[in-house]
TORBA-161896 format. One record per residue (C-alpha): residue number from 0; residue in one letter; x, y, z. Coordinates in steps of 0.05 Angstrom, whole numbers, plus 5000, padded with zeros to 4 digits. Layout:
{NUM,"a",{X,Y,Z}}
...
This chain:
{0,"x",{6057,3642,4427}}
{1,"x",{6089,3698,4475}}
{2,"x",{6016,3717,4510}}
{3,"x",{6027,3671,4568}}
{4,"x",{6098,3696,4574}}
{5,"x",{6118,3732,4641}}
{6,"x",{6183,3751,4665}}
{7,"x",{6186,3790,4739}}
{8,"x",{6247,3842,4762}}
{9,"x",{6293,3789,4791}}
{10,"x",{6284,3740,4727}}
{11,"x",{6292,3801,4681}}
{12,"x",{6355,3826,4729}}
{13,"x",{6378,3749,4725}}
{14,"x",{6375,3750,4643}}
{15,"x",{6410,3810,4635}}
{16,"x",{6475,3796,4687}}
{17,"x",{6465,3731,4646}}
{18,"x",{6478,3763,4583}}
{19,"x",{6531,3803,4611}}
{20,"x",{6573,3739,4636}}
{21,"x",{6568,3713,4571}}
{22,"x",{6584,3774,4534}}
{23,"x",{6654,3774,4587}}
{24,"x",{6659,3699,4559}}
{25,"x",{6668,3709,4499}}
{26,"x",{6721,3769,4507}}
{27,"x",{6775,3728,4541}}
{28,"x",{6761,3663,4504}}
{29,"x",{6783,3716,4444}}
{30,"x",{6842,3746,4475}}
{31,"x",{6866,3681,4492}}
{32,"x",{6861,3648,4430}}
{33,"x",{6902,3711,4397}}
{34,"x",{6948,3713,4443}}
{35,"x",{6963,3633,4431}}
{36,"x",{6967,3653,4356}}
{37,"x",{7018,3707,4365}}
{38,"x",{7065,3653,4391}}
{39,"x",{7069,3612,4326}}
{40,"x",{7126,3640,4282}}
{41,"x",{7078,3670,4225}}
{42,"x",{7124,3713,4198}}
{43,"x",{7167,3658,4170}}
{44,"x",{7102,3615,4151}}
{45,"x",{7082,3656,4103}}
{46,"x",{7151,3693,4077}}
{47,"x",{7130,3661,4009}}
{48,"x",{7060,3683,4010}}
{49,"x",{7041,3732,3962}}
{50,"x",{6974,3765,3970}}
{51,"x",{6927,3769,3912}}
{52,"x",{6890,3835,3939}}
{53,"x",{6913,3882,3987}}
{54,"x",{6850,3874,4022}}
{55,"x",{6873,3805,4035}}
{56,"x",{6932,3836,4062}}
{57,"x",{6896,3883,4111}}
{58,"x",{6919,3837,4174}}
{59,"x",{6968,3811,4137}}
{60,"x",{6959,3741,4179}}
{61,"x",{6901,3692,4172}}
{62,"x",{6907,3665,4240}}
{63,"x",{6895,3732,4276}}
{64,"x",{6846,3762,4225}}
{65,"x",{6788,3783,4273}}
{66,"x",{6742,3804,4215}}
{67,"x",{6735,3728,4200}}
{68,"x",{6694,3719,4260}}
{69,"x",{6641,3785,4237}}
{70,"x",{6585,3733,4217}}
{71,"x",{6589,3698,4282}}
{72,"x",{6586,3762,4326}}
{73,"x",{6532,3789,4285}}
{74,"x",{6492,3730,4290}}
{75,"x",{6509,3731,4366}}
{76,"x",{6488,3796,4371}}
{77,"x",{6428,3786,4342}}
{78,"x",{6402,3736,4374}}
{79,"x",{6420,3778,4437}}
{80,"x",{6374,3833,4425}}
{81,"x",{6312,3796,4397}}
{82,"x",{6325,3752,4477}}
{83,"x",{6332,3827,4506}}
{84,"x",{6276,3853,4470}}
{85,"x",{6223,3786,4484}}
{86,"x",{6232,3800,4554}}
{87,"x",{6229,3871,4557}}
{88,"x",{6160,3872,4531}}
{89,"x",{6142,3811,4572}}
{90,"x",{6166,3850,4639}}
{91,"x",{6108,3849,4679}}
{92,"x",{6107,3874,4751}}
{93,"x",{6062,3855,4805}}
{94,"x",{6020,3896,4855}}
{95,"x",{6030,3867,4922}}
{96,"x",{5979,3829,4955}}
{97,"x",{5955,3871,5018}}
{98,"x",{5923,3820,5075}}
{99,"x",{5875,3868,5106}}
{100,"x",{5835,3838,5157}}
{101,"x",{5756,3834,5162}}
{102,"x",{5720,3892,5190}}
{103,"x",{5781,3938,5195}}
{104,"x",{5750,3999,5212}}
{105,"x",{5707,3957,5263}}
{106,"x",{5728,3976,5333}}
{107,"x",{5698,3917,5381}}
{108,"x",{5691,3950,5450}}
{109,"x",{5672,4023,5458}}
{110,"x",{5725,4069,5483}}
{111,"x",{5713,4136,5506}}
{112,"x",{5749,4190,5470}}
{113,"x",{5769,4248,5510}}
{114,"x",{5770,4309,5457}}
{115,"x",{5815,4360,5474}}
{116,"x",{5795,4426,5499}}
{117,"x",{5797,4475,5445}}
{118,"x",{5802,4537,5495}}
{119,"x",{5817,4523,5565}}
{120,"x",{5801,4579,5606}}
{121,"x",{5858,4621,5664}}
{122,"x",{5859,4587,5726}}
{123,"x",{5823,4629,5782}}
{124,"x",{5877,4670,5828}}
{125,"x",{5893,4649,5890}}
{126,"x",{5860,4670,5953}}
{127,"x",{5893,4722,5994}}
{128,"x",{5924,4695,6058}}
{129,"x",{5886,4711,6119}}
{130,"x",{5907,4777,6164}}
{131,"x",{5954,4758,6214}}
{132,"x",{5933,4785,6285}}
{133,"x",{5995,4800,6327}}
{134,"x",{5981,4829,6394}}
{135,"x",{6013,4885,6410}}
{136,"x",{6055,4875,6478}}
{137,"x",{6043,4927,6537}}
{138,"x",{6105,4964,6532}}
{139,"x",{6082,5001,6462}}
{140,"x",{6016,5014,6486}}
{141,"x",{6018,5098,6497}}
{142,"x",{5969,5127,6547}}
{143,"x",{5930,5183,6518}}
{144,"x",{5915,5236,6562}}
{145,"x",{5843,5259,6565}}
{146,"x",{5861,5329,6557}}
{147,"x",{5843,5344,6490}}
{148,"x",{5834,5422,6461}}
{149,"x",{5781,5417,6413}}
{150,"x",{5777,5480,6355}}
{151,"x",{5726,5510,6323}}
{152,"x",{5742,5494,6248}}
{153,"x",{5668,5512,6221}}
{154,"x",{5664,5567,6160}}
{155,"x",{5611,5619,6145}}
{156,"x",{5595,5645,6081}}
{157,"x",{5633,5707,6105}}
{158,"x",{5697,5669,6124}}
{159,"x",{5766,5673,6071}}
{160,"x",{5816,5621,6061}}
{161,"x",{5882,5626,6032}}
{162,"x",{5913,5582,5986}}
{163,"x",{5968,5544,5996}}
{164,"x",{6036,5566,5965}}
{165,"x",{6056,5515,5917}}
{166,"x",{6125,5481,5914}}
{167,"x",{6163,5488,5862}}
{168,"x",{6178,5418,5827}}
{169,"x",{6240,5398,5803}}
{170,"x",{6220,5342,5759}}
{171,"x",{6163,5384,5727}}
{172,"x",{6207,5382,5653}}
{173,"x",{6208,5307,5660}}
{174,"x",{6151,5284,5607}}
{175,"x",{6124,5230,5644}}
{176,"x",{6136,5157,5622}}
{177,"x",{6106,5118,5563}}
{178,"x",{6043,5080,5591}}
{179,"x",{6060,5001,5591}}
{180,"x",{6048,4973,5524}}
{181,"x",{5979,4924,5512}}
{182,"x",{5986,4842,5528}}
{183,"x",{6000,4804,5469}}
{184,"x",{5936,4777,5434}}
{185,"x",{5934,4699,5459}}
{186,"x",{5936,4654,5400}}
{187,"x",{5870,4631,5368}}
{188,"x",{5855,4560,5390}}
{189,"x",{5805,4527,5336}}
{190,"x",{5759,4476,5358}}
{191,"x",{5762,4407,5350}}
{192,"x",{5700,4365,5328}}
{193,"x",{5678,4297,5340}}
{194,"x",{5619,4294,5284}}
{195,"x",{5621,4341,5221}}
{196,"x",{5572,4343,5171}}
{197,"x",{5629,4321,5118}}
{198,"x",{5687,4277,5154}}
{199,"x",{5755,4276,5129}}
{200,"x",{5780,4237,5075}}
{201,"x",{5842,4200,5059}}
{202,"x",{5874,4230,5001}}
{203,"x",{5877,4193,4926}}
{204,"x",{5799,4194,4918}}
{205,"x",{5782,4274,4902}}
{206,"x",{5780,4260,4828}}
{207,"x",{5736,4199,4814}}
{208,"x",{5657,4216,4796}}
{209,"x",{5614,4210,4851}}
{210,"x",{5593,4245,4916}}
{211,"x",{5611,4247,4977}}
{212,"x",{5590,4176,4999}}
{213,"x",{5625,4139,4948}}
{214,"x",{5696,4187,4961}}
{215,"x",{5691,4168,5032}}
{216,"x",{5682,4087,5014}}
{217,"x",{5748,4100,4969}}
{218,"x",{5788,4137,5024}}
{219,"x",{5768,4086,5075}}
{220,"x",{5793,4029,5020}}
{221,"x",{5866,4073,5009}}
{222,"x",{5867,4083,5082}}
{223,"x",{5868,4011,5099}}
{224,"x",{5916,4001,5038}}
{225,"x",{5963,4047,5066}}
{226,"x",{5957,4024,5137}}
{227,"x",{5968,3949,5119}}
{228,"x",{6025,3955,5074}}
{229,"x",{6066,3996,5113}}
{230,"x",{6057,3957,5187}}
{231,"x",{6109,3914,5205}}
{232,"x",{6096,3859,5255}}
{233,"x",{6144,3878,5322}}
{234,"x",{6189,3820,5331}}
{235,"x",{6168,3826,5415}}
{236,"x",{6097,3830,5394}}
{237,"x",{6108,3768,5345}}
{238,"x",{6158,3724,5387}}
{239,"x",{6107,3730,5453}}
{240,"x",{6047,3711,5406}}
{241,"x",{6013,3781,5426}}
{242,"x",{5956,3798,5379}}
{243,"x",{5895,3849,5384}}
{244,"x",{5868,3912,5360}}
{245,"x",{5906,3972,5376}}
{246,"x",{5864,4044,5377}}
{247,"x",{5898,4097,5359}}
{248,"x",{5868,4171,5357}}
{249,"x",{5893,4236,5311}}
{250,"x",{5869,4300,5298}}
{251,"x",{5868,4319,5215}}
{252,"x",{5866,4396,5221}}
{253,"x",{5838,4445,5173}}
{254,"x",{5896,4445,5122}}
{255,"x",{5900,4366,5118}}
{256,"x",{5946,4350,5161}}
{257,"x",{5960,4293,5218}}
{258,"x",{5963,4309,5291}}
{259,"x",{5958,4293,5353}}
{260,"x",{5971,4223,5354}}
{261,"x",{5955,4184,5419}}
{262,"x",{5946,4114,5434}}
{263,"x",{5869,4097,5464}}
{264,"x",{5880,4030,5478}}
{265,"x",{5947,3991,5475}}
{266,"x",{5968,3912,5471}}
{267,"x",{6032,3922,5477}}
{268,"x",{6095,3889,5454}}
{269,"x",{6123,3953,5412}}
{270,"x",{6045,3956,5368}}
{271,"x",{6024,4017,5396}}
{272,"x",{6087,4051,5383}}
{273,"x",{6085,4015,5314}}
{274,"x",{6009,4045,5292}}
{275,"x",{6028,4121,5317}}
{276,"x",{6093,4114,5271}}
{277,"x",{6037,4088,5209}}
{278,"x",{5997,4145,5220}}
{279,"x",{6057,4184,5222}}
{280,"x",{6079,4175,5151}}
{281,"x",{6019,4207,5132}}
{282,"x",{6042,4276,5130}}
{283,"x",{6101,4249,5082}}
{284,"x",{6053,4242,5027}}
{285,"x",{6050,4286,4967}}
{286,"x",{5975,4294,4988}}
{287,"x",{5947,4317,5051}}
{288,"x",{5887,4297,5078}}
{289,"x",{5811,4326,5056}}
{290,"x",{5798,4364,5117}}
{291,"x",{5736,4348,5144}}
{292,"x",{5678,4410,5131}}
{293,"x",{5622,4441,5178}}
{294,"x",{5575,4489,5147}}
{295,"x",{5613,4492,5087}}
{296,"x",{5681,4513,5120}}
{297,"x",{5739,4468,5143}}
{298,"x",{5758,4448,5212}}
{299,"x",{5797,4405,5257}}
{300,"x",{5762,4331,5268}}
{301,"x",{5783,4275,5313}}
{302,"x",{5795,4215,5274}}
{303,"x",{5793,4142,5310}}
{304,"x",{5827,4086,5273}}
{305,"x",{5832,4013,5299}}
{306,"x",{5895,3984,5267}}
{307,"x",{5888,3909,5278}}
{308,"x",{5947,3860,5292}}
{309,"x",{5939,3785,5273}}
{310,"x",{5988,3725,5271}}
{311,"x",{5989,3689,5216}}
{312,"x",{5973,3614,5236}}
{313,"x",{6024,3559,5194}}
């Protein structure tokens, strides 16, 4: 009889602040009819009474026994928890219904992806400035007389020469200084591909049974999942009836994770600003990415996603 029952979260939230109301209800329709029975004079009703058994005794007034009302609560109570239990088992929650839109992953027009340099070489010095003629005015020039004394300075196997006395130098305890230490190593820039031989993969798929094809139609399924059901329509974007495919462009690196996000091609109205923030939530998940593989090792792969904006028409 129950199999067709279904209760959601709000009508399971509704029963139980129900039950709760009624539970309150019944509380200070209580207290108020003891506290209209402690106003009759029972004292001198029943100064004649005498009690058979002490247990009839035990509130020593009829009117404001409370254990005359045990059946009733019980039966209350009851009938409380079989309610509470019916719709506990007949909770049933409901996956939301993600509107993803036909040929996601399609991208209409081709756009040409620049991929970033993965070592850019030093720029080339600059040129020395050219020499800078001055001429020299006539007052410095000095006249040299012709008169030159030209010496024999030509040695023969025969001929001695002295050495020159040597200075003492001053400085000659002074070790000399440390020679400059090496240039830091510059940081290893890893390359980024366009095609691998194994592209990345959107995580949530590594453990069914297939191969590589089926994983990838998974990811691509997840992917769109998670794009679609966290986009929110921007109110400019909705308001001015802008609509379109917006192309956004990342880079999943060799541990899995998200970067370099860039907008390839814009519609504006706040959507391109929305998609980069989607793919930003990406590296909140407990899961990174598959990094994509090339000859059996993993590297960095440009990843272009169209994320596709469409008003709904009423």
């Amino acid at each position: 009889m129950l199999n067709h029952m279904a209760f959601s979260s709000s009508e399971l939230l509704l029963a139980v602040a129900a039950g709760a109301l009624f539970i309150l209800a019944i509380i200070l329709i209580g207290r108020r009819y003891y506290a209209k029975q402690t106003q009759v004079d029972l004292a001198k009703k029943y100064a004649d009474k005498k009690w058979k058994s002490p247990l009839e005794a035990r509130t020593k007034y009829p009117e404001v026994d409370v254990f005359k009302m045990s059946p009733i609560f019980m039966r209350i109570a009851v009938i409380a928890t079989l309610a509470f239990t019916v719709l506990a088992f007949n909770w049933t929650t409901y996956d939301r219904q993600v509107d993803i839109p036909e040929d996601a992953l399609v991208i209409e027009e081709d756009i040409e992806i620049e991929i970033p340099r993965s070592a850019e070489p030093p720029p080339p010095p600059p040129p020395p400035p050219p020499p800078v003629i001055q001429e020299v005015p006539e007052e410095a020039i000095v006249e040299v007389e012709d008169d030159f004394e030209f010496v024999d300075q030509s040695i023969d196997a025969e001929s001695s020469i002295e050495a020159p006395e040597l200075v003492a130098d001053n400085n000659d305890d002074v070790p000399p200084p440390p020679p400059p230490p090496p240039p830091p190593p510059e940081p290893e820039i890893k390359e980024i591909f366009r095609v691998v031989e194994q592209m990345p993969r959107f995580p949530g798929c590594e453990n069914i049974d297939g191969d590589h094809k089926a994983k990838k139609a998974c990811a691509d399924q997840k992917l769109l999942e998670f794009i679609y059901q966290n986009i929110k329509y921007p109110a400019v974007a909705r308001e001015n009836g802008i609509q379109g495919t917006v192309v956004v462009n990342f880079v999943v690196n060799d541990d899995g994770k998200v970067t370099n996000i860039e907008t390839l091609r814009d519609i504006g109205g706040g959507c391109g600003e929305e998609a980069k923030r989607v793919i930003t939530l990406m590296n909140d998940l407990p899961e990174n990415w598959t990094p994509g593989r090339q000859r059996g090792k993993a590297v960095r792969v440009s990843y272009t996603l169209p994320v596709k904006f469409r008003l709904e028409v009423n």
